[in-house]
C-alpha positions as CSV (number, residue, x, y, z in Angstrom):
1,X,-6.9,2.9,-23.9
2,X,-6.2,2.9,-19.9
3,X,-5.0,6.2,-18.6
4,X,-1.2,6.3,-17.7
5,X,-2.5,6.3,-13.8
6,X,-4.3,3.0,-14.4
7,X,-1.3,1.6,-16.0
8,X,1.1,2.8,-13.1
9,X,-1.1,1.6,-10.4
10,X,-1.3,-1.9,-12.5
11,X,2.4,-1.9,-12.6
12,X,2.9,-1.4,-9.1
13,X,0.7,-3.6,-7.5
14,X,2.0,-6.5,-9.8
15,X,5.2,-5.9,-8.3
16,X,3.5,-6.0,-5.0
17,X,1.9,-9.5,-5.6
18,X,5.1,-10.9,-7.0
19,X,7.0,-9.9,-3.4
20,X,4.1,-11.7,-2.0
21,X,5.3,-10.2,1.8
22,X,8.7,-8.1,1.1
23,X,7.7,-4.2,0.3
24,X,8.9,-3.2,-3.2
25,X,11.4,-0.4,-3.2
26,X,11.2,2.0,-6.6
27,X,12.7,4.9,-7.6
28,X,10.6,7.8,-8.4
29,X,12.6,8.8,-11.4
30,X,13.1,5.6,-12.9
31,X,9.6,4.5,-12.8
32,X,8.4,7.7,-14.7
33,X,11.5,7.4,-17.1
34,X,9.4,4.1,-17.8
35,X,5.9,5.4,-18.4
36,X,8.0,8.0,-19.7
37,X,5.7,10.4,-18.1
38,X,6.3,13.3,-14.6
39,X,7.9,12.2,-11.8
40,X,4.7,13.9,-9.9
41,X,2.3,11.5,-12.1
42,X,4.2,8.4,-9.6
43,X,3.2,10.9,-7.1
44,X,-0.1,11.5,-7.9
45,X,-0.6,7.3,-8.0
46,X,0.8,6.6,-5.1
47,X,-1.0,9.5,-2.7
48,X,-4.2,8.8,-4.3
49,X,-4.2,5.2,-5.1
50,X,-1.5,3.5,-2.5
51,X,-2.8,5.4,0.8
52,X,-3.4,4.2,4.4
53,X,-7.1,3.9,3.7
54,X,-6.3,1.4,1.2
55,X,-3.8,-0.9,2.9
56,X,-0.6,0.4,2.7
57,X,1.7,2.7,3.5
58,X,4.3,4.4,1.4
59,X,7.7,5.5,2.9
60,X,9.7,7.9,0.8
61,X,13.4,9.2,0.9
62,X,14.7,12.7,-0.5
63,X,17.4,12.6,-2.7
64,X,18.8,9.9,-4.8
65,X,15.9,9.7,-7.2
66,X,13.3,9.6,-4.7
67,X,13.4,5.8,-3.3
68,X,10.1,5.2,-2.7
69,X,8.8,2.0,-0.5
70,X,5.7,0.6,-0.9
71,X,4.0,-1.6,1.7
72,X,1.1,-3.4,1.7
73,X,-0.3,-4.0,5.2
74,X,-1.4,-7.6,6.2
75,X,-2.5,-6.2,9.6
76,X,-5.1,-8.4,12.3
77,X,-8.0,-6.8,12.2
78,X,-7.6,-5.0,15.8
79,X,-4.2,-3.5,14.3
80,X,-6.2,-2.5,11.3
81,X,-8.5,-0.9,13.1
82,X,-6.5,1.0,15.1
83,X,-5.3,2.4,12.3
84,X,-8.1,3.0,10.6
85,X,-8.9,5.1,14.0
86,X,-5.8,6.8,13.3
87,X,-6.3,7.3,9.5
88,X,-9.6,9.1,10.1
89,X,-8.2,12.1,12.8
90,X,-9.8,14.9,13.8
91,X,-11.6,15.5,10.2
92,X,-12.3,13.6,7.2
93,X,-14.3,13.8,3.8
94,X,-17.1,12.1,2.5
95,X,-15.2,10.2,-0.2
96,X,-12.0,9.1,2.0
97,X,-15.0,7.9,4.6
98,X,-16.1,6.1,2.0
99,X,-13.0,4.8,0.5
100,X,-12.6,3.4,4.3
101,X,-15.6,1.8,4.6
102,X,-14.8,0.3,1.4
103,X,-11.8,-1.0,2.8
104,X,-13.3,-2.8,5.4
105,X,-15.6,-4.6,3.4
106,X,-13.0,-5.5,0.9
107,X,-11.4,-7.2,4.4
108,X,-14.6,-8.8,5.2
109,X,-14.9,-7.0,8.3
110,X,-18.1,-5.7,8.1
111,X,-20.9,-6.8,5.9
112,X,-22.7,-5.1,2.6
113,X,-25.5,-3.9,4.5
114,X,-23.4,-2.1,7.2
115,X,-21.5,-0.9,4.6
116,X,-24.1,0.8,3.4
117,X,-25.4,2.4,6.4
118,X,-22.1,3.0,7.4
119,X,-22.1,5.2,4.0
120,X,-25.5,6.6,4.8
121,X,-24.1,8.1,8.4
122,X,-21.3,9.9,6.9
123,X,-22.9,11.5,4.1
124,X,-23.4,14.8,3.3
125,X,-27.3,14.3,3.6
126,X,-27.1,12.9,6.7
127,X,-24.5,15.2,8.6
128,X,-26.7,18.8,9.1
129,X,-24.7,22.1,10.2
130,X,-22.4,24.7,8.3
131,X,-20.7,23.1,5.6
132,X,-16.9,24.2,7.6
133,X,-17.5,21.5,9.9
134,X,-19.1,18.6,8.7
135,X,-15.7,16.9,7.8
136,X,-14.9,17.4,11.8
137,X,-18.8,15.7,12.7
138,X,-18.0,13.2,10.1
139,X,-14.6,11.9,11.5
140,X,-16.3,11.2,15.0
141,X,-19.4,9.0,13.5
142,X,-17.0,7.2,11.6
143,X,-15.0,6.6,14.6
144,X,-18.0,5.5,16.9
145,X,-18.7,3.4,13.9
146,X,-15.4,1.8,13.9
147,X,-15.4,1.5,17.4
148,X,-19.2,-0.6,17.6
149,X,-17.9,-3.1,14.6
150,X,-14.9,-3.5,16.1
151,X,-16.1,-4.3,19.8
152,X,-13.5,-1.7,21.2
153,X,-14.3,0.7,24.2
């Protein structure tokens, strides 16, 4: 049997592919009155499984349920990677790097191999010095990565 985060995440990005372009608007409440599970279980699915390094973007109001909107970004791939520049800040771990890198392969924007080396220059193997600031060395090879696929200076 799927776990009830496998079955959200399903659910939503159904939703998603049947608004073809348009966001889809839920409310928090409602949707776990369906799974009949925690309002913080929709939480847990959408930070972990509907985030920025992913392709979308999630705008939530207070209040009311928690109305939640759910956008899937179609971005060209310069816009994409300025975000991806953005996503990535001033520190990031091994597994969003990774999730990101994903991501860009998923686009077609960079290739298996690279993908793999890409992988290889952000891991923990790779990246020597005190555990407290790997994350920090990480974030800037993945942004000179970035920057050499996407032919920005």
């Amino acid at each position: 049997m799927a776990k009830m985060s496998d079955l959200i995440e399903v659910f939503i990005k159904e939703l998603l592919e049947e608004s073809e372009t348009e966001p889809v608007e839920i409310q928090r409440n409602e949707l776990a009155g369906y799974f009949k599970c925690a309002p913080s279980q929709i939480n847990y699915v959408l930070t972990t499984r509907f985030s920025m390094d992913k392709g979308y973007r999630i705008e939530s109001q207070r209040g009311g349920g928690g109305s939640i909107k759910i956008i899937k970004m179609n971005l060209s791939p310069d816009d994409f990677y300025s975000a991806m520049l953005q996503e990535t800040g001033e520190a990031i771990t091994m597994l969003k790097a990774g999730q990101m890198i994903d991501l860009m392969k998923e686009r077609e924007l960079i290739t298996e191999r690279e993908s793999r080396l890409m992988k290889a220059a952000v891991s923990d193997r790779a990246i020597s010095g005190p555990v407290n600031i790997k994350n920090e060395i990480r974030a800037g090879i993945l942004k000179n990565m970035i920057l050499a696929v996407c032919e920005i200076e």
